[in-house]
N, C-alpha and C positions, 0 to 999 in steps of 0.2 A: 781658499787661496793656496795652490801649487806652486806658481812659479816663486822661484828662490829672492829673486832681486826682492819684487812686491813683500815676502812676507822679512827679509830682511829691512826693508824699508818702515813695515811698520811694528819693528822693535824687537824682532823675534832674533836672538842667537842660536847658530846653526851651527853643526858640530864642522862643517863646511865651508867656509863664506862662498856665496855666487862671485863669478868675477866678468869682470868686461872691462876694455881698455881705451883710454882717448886715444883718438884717429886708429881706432883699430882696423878701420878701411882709409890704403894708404899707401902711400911710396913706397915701402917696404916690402909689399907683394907683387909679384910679376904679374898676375892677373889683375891686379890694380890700375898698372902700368899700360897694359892690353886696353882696359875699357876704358879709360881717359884720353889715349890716343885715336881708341877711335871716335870719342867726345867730339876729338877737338882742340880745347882748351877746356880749363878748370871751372868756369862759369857756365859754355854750355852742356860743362856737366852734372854739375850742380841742376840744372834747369831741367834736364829731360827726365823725367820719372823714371821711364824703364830702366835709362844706364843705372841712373840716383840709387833706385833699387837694389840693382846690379851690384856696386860697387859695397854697398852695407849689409848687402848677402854676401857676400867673399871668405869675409873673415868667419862667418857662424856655419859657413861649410866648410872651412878649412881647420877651424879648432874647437867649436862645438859650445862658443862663449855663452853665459846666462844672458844677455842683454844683446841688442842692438843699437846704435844711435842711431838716430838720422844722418844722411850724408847732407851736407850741407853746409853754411860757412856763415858766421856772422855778420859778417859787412853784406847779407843778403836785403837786410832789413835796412839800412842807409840806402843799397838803390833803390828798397821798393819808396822808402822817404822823397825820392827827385835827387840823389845825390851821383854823378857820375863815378862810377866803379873799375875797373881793370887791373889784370896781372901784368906786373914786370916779371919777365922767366927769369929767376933766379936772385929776385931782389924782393920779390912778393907785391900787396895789394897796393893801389894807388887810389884816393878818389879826389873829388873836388871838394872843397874844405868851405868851415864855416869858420870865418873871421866876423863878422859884421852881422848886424841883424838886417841888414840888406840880404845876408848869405839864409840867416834863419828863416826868414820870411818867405824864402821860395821851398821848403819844405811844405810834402803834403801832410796828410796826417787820415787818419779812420779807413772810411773802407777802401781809399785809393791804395792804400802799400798790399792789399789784398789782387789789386789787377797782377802786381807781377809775381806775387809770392805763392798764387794758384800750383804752380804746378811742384812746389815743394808739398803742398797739401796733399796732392794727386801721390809723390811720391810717397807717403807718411801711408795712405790706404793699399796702395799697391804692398807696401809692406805686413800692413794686418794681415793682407793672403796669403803673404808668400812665406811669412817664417812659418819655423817649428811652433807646434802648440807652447811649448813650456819656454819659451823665450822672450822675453818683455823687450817695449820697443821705445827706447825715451825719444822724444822730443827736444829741441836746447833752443838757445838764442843765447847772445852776449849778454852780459850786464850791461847796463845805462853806461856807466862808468867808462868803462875798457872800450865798449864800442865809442865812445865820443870821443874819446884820447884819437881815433882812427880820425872820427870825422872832423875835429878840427885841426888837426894835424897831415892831414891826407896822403897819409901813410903810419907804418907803426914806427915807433921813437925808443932809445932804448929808455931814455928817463919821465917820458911822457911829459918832456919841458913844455912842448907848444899849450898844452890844456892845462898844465897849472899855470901857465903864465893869463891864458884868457880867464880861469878860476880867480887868478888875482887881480886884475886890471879891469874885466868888466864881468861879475859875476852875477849880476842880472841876468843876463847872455847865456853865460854858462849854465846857469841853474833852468833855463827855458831850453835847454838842449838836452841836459838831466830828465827833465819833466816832458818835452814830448817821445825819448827813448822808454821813458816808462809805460806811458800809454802807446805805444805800439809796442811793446815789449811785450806786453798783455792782453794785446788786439793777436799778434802773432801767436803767439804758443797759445790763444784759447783756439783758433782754427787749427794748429797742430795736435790736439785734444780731441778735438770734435771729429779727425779726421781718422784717429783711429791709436795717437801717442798715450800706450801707458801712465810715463812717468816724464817731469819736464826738470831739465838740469841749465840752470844758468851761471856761464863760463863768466867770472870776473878775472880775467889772468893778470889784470896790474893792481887789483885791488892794494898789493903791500906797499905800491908809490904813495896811496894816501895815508896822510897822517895826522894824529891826533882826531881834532874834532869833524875833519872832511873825510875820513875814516865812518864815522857814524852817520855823519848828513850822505854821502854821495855813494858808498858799495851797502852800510846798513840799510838803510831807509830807502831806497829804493827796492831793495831784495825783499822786504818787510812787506810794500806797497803791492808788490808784484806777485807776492806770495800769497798776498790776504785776499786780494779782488779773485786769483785763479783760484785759491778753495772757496771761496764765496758762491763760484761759477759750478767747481768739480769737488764736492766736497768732501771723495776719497781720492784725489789725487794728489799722487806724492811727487814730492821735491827734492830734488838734491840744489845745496848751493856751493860755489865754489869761491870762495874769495882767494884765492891764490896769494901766496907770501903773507896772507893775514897776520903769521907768528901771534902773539898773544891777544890778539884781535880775534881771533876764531873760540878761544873761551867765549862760551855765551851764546855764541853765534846763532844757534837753534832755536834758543828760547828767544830771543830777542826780533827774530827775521819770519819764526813758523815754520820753517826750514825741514823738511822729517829728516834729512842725513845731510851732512856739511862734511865735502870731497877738501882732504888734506895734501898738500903738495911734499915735496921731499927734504925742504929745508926744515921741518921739524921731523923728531924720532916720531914710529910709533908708539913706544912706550909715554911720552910725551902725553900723545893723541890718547891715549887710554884713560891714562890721569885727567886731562884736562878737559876735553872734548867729549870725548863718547857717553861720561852719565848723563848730557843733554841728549842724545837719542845714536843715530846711527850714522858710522865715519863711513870714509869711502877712499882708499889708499896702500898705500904710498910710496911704494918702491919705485928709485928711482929709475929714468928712461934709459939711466945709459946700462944698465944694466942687460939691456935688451938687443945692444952690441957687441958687449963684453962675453954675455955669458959665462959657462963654466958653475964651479960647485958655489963662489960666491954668489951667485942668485939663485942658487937654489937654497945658499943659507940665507940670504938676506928674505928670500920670499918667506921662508919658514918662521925667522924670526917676527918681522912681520904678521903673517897668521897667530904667534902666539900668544905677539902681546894684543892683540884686540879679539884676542879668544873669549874674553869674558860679557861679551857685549856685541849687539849688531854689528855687523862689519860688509861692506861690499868691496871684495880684493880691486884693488884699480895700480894704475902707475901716480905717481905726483904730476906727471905733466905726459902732455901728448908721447907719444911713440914716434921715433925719428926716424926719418929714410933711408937714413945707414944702419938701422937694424936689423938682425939678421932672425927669417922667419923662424926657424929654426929655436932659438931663444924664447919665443912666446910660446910653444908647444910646450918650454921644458920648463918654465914659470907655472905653465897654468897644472901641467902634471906636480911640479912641486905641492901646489896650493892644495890640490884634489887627494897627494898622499900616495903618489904613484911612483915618485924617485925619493 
């Protein structure tokens, strides 16, 4: 085992940590910009392999990252479900919602969300060719969770009211939307595997709205479920999870989910994360994105400190949250030279 992500993943501290960054293919780069234009729009760019390709090769020719993700979006897997999907420019996703088990009930399920998710697969193989040998190529999908806050709400919220309110009032319902996001959750990222994805990373970004006991029933136990059936499936493939905003919820997180590394967001330190997290196996974080506007010698201190307190343990350098528009490329060359030991 060579490439850096995989052997950090499976426990190994490296005098280095590898690094890759959410939406590292993105707004940010002009050449991003170029191939989404000539897409189209944002879905059927997502949908045509070569661009898909295209656009998740940008960033690993432009800064020479250890990792690639796949290009592609989460609310993939609600349209491959029968749910109508579309962007508003400049207000984001829209779909058609599930209120009623009249609305559940027209959902499909097994191998139909495979008709329209084919060519995100296509994209997943086209990439085994095209990267560098020493590059790992993850795979992702939403959590159950965060992506249903989408689908009953049909659109994102900032306090994710519409799904706690159907979690409260008909939770039968809700828990039958939890439970078929799981089994396709798991039908998806195994054909992201099969197709050629190293490692599979699932994005919980509201996971910290849940709380107390719907904390453990609805981002735990499903990441658990999901986690157990794909190494059942791939029994060296690694996982990162991300419960986003977890705060003291992410203690444990590993042992409790099978999880090999749990990606830390920026409202905790790293020092934090070292204590609390990382003796369950390997973090993934956490500087934050604005940093990546800002730049100057504060990110190059903050990436430093960062590196040192998760010195003692696995660590994959990441941001706490996606990479913003208004970022300047610029700033991600001088992080990733920080990390590597170069400024």
């Amino acid at each position: 085992m060579t490439k850096t992500i995989l052997r950090a993943l499976a426990g190994e501290t490296l005098p280095t940590p590898p690094i890759w960054m959410m939406r590292q293919a993105g707004r940010y780069l002009p050449e991003y910009k170029a191939t989404r234009a000539q897409a189209g729009d944002f879905l059927s760019l997502c949908y045509n392999p070569e661009l898909a390709a295209e656009v998740t090769l940008q960033p690993i020719r432009r800064y020479g990252f250890d990792a690639a993700i796949l290009f592609a979006d989460i609310l993939l897997l609600p349209q491959a479900l029968g749910m109508d999907l579309w962007f508003v420019t400049g207000e984001g996703p829209r779909l058609s919602t599930i209120q009623s088990d009249a609305d559940f009930d027209k959902l499909g399920r097994g191998e139909m969300i495979h008709d329209t998710l084919n060519p995100i697969y296509e994209t997943v193989r086209l990439l085994r060719k095209q990267l560098p040998e020493e590059t790992t190529l993850i795979g992702f999908a939403g959590a159950p969770w965060t992506v249903a806050t989408y689908m009953i709400a049909g659109q994102g919220t900032k306090d994710q009211g519409p799904a706690h309110a159907l979690k409260a009032e008909n939770r039968e319902l809700f828990e039958k939307v939890i439970d078929r996001l799981t089994e396709s959750t798991i039908d998806y990222l195994t054909e992201q595997v099969k197709a050629g994805a190293e490692v599979v990373k699932f994005f919980d970004s509201w996971a910290g709205s849940l709380q107390g006991d719907d904390f453990d029933r609805y981002a735990k136990e499903p990441a658990r479920i999901i986690t157990g059936e794909l190494k059942s499936r791939f029994p060296d493939l690694p996982v990162i999870a991300f419960p986003r905003q977890a705060g003291d919820k992410y203690i444990g997180f590993h042992k409790a989910t099978g999880a090999d590394c749990v990606a830390l967001d920026d409202s905790v330190t790293a020092e934090w994360g070292a204590e609390h997290v990382q003796p369950g196996g390997c973090v993934q974080g956490n500087l934050a994105s604005s940093h990546m506007v800002t730049g100057g010698q504060t990110l190059v201190d903050e990436t430093k400190r960062i590196v040192k307190a998760f010195s003692k343990g696995p660590h994959i350098f990441n941001l706490g949250h996606g990479i913003t528009p208004d970022a300047d490329p610029e700033n991600v060359q001088l992080m990733i030279d920080a990390v590597r030991g170069k400024v």
